[in-house]
N, C-alpha and C positions, 0 to 999 in steps of 0.2 A: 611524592617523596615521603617514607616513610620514616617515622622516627621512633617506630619501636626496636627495641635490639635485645638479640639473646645471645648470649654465650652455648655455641655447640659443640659438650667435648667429644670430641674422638678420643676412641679407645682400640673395643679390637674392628671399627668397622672404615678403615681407612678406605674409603671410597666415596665417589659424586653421587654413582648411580646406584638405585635402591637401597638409599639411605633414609629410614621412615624420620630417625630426629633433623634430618635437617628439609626433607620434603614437608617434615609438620610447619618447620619457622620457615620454610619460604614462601608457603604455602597460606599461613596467615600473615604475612605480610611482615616479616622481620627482616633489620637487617641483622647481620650473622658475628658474630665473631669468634673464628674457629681458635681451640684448644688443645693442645696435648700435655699431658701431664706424667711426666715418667715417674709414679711411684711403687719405690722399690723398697721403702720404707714399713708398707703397711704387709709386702708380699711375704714376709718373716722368710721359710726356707726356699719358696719358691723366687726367689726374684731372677730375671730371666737370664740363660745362659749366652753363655759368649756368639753363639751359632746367632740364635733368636735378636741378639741387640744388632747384630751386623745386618740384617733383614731388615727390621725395625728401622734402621739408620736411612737405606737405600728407600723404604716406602715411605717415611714421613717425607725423604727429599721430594718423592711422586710429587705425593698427595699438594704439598704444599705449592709446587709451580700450578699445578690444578688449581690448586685456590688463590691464584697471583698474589703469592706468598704475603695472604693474611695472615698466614697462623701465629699464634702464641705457643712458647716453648717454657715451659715450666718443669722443675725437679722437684718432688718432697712429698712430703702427704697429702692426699688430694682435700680429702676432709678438713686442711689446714689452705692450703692453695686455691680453692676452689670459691670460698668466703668473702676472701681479701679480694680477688680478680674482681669480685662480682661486685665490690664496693670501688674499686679504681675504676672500673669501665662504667658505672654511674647506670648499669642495668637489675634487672628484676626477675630476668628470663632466664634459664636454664635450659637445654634439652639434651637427652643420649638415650646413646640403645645402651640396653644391657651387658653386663655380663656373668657369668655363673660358677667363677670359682668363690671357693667358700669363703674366704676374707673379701675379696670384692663384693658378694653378695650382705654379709654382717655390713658393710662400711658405706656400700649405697645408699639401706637402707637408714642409717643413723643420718646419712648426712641427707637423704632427701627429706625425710623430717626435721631435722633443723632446718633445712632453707625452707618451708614452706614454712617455719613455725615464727621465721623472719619476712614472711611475706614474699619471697619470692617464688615466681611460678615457674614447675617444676612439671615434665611430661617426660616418661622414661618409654621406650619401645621395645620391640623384640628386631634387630636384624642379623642376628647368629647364627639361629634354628629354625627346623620347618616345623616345629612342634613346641611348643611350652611344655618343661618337662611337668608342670602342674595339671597340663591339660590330658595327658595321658595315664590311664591306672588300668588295676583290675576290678570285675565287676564288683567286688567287695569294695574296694577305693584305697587297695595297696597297692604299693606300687611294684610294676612288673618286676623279674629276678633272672628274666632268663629273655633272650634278642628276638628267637622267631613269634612268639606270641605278642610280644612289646612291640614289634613291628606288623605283624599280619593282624593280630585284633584289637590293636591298640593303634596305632598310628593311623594305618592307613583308614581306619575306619572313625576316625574324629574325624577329618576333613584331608579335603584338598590340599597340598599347599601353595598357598597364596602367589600371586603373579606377581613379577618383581616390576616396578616400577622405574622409567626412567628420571636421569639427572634431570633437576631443575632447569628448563634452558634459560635464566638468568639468577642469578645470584646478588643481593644487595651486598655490602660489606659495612659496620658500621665504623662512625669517626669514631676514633676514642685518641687517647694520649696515651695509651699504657704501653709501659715498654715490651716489645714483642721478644724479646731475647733470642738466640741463635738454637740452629738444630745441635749444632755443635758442642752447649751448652752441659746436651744430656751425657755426654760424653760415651756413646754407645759403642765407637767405632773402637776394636784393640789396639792397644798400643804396638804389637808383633803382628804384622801384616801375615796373616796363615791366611787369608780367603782368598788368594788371589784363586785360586780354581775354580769356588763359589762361585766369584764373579763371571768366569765364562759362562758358567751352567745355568745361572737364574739371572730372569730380568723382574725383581721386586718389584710391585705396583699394582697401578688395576690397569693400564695397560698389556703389561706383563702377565698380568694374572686372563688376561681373555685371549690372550694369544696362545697361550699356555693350556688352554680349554680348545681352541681352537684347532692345535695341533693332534692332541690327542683323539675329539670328534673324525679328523679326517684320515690320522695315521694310524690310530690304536681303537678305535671304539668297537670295528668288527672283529668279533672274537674273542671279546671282551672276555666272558664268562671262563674261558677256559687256558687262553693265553696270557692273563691276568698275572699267574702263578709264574711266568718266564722270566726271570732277571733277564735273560738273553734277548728279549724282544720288548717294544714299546708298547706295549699293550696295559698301560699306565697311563694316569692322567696327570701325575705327580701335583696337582692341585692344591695339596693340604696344606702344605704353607700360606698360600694366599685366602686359605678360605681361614687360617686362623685367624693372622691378621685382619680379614674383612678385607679384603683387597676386591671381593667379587664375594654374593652372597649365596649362601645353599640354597636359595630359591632363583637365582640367577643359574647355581650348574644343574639342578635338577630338570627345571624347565625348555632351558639350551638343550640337553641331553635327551629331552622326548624330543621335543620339535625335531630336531637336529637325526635321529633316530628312525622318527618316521618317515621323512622327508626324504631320507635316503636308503629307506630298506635295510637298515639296519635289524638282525633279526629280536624279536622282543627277548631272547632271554637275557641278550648282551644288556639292553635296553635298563631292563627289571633287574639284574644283578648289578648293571651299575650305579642305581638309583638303592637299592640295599645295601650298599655299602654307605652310602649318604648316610642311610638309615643305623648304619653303624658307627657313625659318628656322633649322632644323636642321643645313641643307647650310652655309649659313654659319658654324655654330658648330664643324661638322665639318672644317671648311677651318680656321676657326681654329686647333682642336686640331691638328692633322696637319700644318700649315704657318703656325707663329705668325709669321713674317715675313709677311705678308699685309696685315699694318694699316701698314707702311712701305714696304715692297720691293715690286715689281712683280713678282706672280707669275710672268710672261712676262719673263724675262730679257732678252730683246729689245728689248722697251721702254725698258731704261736707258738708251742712246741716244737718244729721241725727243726733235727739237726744238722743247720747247715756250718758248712767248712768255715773254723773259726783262724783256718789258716790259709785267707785268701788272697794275700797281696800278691803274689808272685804271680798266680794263675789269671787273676785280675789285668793286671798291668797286661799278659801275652794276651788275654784276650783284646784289649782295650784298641792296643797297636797291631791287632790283624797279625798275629804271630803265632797263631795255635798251630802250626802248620795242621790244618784240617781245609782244605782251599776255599770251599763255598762260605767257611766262615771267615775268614782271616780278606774275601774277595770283599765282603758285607760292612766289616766292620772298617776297610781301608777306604769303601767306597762312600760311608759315612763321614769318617773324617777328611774329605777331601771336598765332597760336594756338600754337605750336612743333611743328608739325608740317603736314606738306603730302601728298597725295596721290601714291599709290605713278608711274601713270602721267606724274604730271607731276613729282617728280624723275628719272623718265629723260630728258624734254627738256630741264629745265633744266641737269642734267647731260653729256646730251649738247650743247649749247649751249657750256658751259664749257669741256670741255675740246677737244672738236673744231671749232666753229666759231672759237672763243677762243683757244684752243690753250694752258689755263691749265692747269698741272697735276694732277690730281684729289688731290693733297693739298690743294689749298688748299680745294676744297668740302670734302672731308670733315674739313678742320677749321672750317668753316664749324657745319656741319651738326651737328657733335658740339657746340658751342656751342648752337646752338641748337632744337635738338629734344630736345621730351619725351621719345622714344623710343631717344634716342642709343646705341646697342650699338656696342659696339667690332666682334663679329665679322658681324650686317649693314651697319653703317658700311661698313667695313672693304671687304668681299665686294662691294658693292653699288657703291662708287666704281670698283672695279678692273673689274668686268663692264660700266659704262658708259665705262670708260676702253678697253677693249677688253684690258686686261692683266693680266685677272683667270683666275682656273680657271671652264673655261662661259661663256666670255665673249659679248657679244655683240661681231662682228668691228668690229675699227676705222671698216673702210669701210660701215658700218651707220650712218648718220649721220641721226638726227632732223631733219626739216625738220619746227619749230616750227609753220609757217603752217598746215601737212595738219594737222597735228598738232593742233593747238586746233580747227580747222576740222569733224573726224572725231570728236572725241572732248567738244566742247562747240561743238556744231552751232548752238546758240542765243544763244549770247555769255552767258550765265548765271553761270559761274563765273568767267570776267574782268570782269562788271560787279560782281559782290561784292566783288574785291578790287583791282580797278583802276576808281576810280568815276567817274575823270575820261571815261572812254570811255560810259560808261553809255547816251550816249544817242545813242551811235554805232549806225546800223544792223547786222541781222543781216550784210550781207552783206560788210561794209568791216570789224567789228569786231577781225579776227582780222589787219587788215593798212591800218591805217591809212595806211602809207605810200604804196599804192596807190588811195588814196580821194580820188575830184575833190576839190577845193578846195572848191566851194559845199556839198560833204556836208559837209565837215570843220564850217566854218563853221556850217551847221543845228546841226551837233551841238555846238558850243562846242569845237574842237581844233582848237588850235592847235600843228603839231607843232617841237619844239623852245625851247617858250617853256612851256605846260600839260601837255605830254606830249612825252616824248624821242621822237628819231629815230634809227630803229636805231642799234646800235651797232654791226653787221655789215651787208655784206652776202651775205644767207645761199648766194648760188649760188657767190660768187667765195670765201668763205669755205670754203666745204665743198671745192674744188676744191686751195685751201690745204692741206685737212685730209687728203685723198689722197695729195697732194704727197710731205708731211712722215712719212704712213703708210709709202713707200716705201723709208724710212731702217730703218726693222723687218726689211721683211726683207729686207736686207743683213745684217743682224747676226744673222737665224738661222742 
């Protein structure tokens, strides 16, 4: 019987299995007593969007019948929460994985030196990344700027990554008296039921999250490399949610994903390109750490000056509600707010839409976006607006400009994934579906479209748009 006991908080690594803080306390012989701590307090603009709390709400339910609902449910500063806990439950012990937004990193750090400075024992782990973004640089010992050399001579050439370990198969639980409080407490759940769609679409958890792996292994993994880019097809692993939360860890999908790969002849470029995208998850985290102004500031200084449209409510709002009448966009942004997440290919166009054809800042998607997707991370948020903004580290160049019409046209050849989420078009032909604007009158009519009345008409026009988006790019570099 033992009678040492630590407090293990969870944060983003809601899971039994390949969890290093709580494999460290069971492993020396602790009993546990699990934590979560919603602070929204210390997150100043980031505190999590509506999409994210509703996720959050469905995985601590998991997590906690997993842990025959030990857990403790706390609201407020953890730096404040965290202190008091550890003096009511009459422990010493501490343990967590990390995490690597820039206020959680300042605030771990403060409060892991006060609790050691009070004597208690304090072990922090890595289970987010398959790399410490400290463990990777260049040979000079800057840090990388740009994804393929940060991953081809930087990552892959530090090490392996690490084999994920299984759950504990017994877990102690310590007595205490402290009040455990309710999940309900956090008050995550919206008061306006909108998810009921979500709910079909995702099963949140780490259950959830390996079946969710598992599906995509057996339905989507051959073909990966090139079907990838198909709204129209599963050739997704739609993952990112769970891997934000820790529902399942990148050394869990990576690992799965060779095994899994070779075992079944899966050809290696599928294999390799699906393991480089891991890798581009990483690079965003790494850009995080190494340059936390990233989620506000333009990486490209040059950019401060860009002039974007200081008259953008109007066009905002149509984008927001899937109203540009532009189909693959308005398919993207409906398919967002219904499921809370949308297809990696199609927010490049929708994004690049926004801010170039539009000329709308990329803060305002990505506070779009952080509202409303399951999978909201601050450092791919973050990375992923400023690379379609052209002002990011690796970016893709400003004058790189998505033309939506190719674009749906090339990558949902059938009208498939605009008739799923834009149904008024549905029974618009293959060939006008991607550009109604251009569709005789008597088609419009067979199909029931009428543009501007059942279905908007553009809200750009994409050639003189994009010529705009040139224009205003030429303001950059003056200022380099």
């Amino acid at each position: 019987m033992t009678h040492k006991t630590a407090i293990i908080w969870f944060r983003q690594d809601l899971r039994l299995n390949d969890n290093p803080a709580l494999n460290y306390a069971v492993n020396n012989g602790y009993a546990i007593i699990p934590l979560y701590i919603l602070d929204d307090e210390n997150a100043d603009q980031w505190k999590m969007g509506g999409a994210s709390r509703w996720w959050l709400h469905q995985s601590l339910q998991s997590l906690n019948a997993d842990l025959r609902e030990h857990m403790i449910f706390r609201v407020g500063k953890a730096d404040a929460v965290l202190p008091q806990l550890i003096e009511e439950a009459g422990t010493n012990a501490v343990f967590w994985n990390r995490c690597y937004e820039p206020w959680r990193v300042k605030r771990d750090k403060e409060l892991k030196q006060n609790l050691k400075d009070n004597d208690v024992d304090v072990e922090t782990f890595n289970a987010s990344l398959l790399w410490e973004p400290w463990e990777v640089a260049k040979d000079d010992g800057t840090p990388y700027r740009v994804f393929t050399p940060y991953y081809r001579k930087g990552c892959l050439k530090v090490k392996e990554p690490r084999e994920p370990v299984k759950r504990p198969e017994r877990i102690s639980y310590a007595e205490h008296k402290v009040d455990k409080g309710m999940l309900e407490d956090l008050k995550l759940m919206p008061e306006i039921k909108w998810y009921t769609q979500m709910e079909d679409f995702w099963q949140p958890g780490e259950d959830g999250a390996h079946k969710r792996l598992q599906t995509f292994l057996e339905d989507g993994f051959k073909g990966y490399k090139e079907d990838r880019n198909r709204p129209d097809r599963e050739n997704v692993s739609r993952i990112s949610p769970h891997l934000h939360f820790g529902e399942i860890s990148p050394h869990q999908v990576w690992h799965t994903a060779r095994g899994y790969g070779q075992a079944n002849a899966i050809p290696d470029t599928d294999i390799d390109h699906y393991c480089s995208e891991l890798g581009w998850r990483e690079f965003s985290y790494y850009l995080l750490y190494h340059f936390p102004h990233i989620t506000w500031e333009n990486f490209q200084p040059k950019f401060n000056e860009f002039p974007w449209n200081a008259q953008e409510s109007a066009d905002l709002t149509r984008w927001q509600k899937g109203q540009t009448g532009i189909p693959i966009v308005d398919a993207g942004m409906r398919q967002l707010w219904q499921t809370g997440w949308m297809h990696n290919r199609v927010r490049m166009i929708v994004g690049s839409l926004l801010v170039k054809n539009l000329l709308i800042h990329w803060h305002r998607g990505e506070e779009w976006f952080w509202d409303c997707l399951v999978d909201a991370d601050l450092a791919s948020n973050s990375a992923s607006w400023q690379w379609v903004a052209g002002s990011g580290a690796d970016a893709a160049p400003y004058f790189r400009i998505f033309n939506p019409l190719t674009q749906g046209e090339k990558f949902d050849p059938d009208g498939d994934y605009v008739r799923e989420f834009v149904p008024e078009l549905k029974d618009m032909p293959n060939k006008y579906i991607h550009k109604p604007w251009e569709t005789p009158e008597e088609i419009l009519h067979e199909a029931g479209v009428i543009l501007g009345e059942n279905y908007p008409k553009p809200i750009v026009d994409l050639k003189a748009s994009r010529e705009r988006a040139l224009k205003a790019f030429e303001t950059t570099k003056k200022a380099s």
